[in-house]
N, C-alpha and C positions, 0 to 999 in steps of 0.2 A: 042628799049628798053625803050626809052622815054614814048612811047605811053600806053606802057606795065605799067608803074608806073603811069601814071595819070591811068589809068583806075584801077590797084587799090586803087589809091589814093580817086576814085569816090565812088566803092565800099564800102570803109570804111566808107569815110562821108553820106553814104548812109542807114549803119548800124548802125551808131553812130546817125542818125537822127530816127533811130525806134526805138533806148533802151531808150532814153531823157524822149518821153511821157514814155512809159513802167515804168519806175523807178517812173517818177511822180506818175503814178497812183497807185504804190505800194504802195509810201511813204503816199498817201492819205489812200489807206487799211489799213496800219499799223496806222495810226492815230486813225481811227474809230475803226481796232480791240481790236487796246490798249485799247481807252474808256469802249470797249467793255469787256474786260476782268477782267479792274479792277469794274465794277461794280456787276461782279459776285462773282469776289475776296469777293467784302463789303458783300455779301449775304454768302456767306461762312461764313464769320469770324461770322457777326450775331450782330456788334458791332451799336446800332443806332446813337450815335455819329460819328464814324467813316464812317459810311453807308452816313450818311447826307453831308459830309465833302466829299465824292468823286461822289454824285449825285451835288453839287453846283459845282463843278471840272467841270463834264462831261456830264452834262444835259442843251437846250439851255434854256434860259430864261421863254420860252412857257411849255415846258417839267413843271420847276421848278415852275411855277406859277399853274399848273392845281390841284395839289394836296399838301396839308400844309405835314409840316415834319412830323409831327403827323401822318398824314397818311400815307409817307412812311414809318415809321417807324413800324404801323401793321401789315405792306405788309412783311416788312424784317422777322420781330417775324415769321407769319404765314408760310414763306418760309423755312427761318432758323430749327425751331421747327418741320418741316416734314422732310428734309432731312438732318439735320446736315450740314458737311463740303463738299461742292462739289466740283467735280473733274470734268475739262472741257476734255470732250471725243472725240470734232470737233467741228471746228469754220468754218463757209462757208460764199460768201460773195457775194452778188447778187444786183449790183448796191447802193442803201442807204439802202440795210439793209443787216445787220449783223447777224449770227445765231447762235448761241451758243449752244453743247447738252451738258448733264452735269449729273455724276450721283451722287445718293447723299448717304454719308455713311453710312446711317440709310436705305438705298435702293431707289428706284424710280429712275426714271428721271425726268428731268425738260430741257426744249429747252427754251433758252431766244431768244425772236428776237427783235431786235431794227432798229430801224426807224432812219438813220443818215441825219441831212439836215444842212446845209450852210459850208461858207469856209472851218471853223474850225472845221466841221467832229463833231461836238456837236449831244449826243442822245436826240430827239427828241420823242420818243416813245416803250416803251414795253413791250410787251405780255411776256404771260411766259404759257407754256402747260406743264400738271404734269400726270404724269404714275406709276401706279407702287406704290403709298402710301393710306394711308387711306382720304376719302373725308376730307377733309381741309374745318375750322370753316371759317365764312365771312370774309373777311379781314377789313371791315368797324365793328367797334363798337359803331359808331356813328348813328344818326340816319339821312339822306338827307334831309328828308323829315318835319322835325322838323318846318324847317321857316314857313313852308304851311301848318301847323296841322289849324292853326284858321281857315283855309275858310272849313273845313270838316261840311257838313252840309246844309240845304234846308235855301236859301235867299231870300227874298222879298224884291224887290229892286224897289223904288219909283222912276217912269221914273215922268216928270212934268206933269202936268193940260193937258190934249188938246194935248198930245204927239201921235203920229201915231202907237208908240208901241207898248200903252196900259202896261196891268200889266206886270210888267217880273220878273222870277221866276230862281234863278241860283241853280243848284243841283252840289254838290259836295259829292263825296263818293270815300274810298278807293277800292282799286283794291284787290286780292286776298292776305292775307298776307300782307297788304301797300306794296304791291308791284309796286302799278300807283297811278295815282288819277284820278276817272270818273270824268266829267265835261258837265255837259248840259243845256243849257238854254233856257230859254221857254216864247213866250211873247202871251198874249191876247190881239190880235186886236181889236182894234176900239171897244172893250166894248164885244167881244165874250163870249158867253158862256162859251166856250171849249179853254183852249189852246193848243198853236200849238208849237213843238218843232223846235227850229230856228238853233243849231245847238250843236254838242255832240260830243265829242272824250276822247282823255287819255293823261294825262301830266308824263311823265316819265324819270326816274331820269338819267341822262346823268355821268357817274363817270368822264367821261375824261375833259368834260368842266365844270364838275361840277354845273350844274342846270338843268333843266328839259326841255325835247324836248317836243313839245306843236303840236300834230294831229287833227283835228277835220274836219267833215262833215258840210257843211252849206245846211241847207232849204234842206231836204230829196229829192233828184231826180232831184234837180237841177245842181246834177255835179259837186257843187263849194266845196272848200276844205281851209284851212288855216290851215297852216305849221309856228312854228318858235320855239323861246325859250322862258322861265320862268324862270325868280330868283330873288333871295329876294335882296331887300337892305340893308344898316348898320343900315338901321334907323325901318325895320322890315315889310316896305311898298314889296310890292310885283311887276311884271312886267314883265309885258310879250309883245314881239316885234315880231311879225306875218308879213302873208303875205300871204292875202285872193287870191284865185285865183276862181273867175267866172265861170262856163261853157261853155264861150265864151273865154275864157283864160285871162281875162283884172282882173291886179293884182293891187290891194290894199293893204298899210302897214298900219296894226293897231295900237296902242299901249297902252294897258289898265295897270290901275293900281288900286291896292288893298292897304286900310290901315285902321288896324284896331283902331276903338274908344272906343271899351268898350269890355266886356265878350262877346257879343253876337249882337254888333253893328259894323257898318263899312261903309266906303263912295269908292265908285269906281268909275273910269273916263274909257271911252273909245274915242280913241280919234282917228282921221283919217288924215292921210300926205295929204298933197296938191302936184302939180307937181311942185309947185317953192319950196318944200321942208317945206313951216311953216302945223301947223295941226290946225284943228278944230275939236269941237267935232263931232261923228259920224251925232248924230242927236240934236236936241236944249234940250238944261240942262243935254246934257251926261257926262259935264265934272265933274259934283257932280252930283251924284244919291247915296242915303242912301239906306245901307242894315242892314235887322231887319233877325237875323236867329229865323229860326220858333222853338219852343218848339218841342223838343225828343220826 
């Protein structure tokens, strides 16, 4: 009889050691569906005070820094305005994200899905897919691109006396719609006739971090590439932090900057990391080189 009660006595503690975690990880779901709910809740009501007030609640500090209230607050209008009061139809829940479908009284659907990361089950990120309504006006009424309208336009950029460059020529142009911004530069060697294009890509507007991811081709056919981002300062100076990579794979961090001096003047530095971390410039007087934009 003895033997018979310790073994269910094993049993139970055996059972009672597999609900512990189970419950735990409930209690984490419900964390994050809660967040989850109520911020669909704000989007239903449609209030952008109250909207703002349960995104500081429920969103982590990253979430909350990538986009100003202002801007959530368009996103709310735009969503609100399509489907009126929404009704959550299924919530599903797949490791850190959360899925929300929802239909909305005016008709459509819309699926929220959020991105939950750290202790405190904080959203970190979300998408939203809409069905079912008429195409929906931009939710930006602002313009991104606004900091980086002055570099639009063909520069001539004074590299120094006796520099290996020679003349160099920066072209900047929008994309279709200002949709990117082209960007190519072009230097004449050693006194060339003909210039040679050094390298060209597209700086394009990143919503989620909010400044511009930076692509470009170097020296046509040699393989080499530089990747990174663009954004503006407080002070209206521009900068962009790269990371050339070679055709042999051996990677250099740039870091250029733009600022402008007049209507149609401006001084730029391009500048190159070292391995103990301090920079110098790419090549001698790059850290000021003036640019004159050419007449329209």
């Amino acid at each position: 009889m003895r033997q018979v009660h310790r073994a269910l006595s094993a049993v139970a503690l055996i059972a009672l050691a597999a609900i512990v975690p189970i419950a735990s990880a409930l209690a984490q779901t419900s964390i994050a569906e809660t967040r989850a709910r109520a911020v669909v809740q704000a989007f239903s009501i449609g209030d952008a005070t109250a909207f703002e007030h349960t995104a500081q609640a429920n969103y982590t500090p990253a979430a909350l820094a990538r986009r100003q209230p202002a801007q959530r607050a368009q996103t709310l209008q735009q969503i609100h305005n399509s489907f009126g009061e929404l009704h959550i139809t299924a919530v599903t829940a797949n490791g850190p994200t959360i899925v929300a479908t929802t239909s909305g009284a005016q008709g459509g659907q819309a699926v929220f899905t959020f991105t939950i990361a750290g202790r405190d089950q904080r959203i970190d990120a979300i998408s939203i897919q809409t069905s079912g309504v008429a195409a929906m006006a931009p939710a930006r009424t602002d313009n991104p691109y606004a900091a980086y309208a002055f570099l639009i336009g063909e520069w001539d950029t004074s590299a120094p006396a006796g520099s290996a460059e020679g003349a160099i020529r920066q072209s900047l142009r929008w994309g279709p719609s200002n949709s990117y911004i082209w960007y190519g530069v072009y230097n004449r060697l050693g006194g060339a006739a003909q210039e040679q294009l050094h390298q060209e890509g597209i700086m394009v507007f990143n919503a989620q971090r909010n400044n511009l991811d930076f692509l470009f081709v170097h020296e046509p056919g040699s393989y080499g590439e530089e990747q990174g981002s663009v954004h503006a300062e407080p002070d209206g100076s521009i900068v962009r932090e790269t990371n050339a990579v070679a055709g042999d794979g051996a990677v250099t961090h740039f870091r250029q900057t733009w600022r402008r001096t007049g209507d149609n003047t401006a001084v730029t530095s391009l500048m190159r990391q070292r391995q103990d971390g301090s920079w110098e410039p790419n090549f001698p007087g790059a850290d000021n080189l003036v640019m004159t934009r050419r007449a329209a």
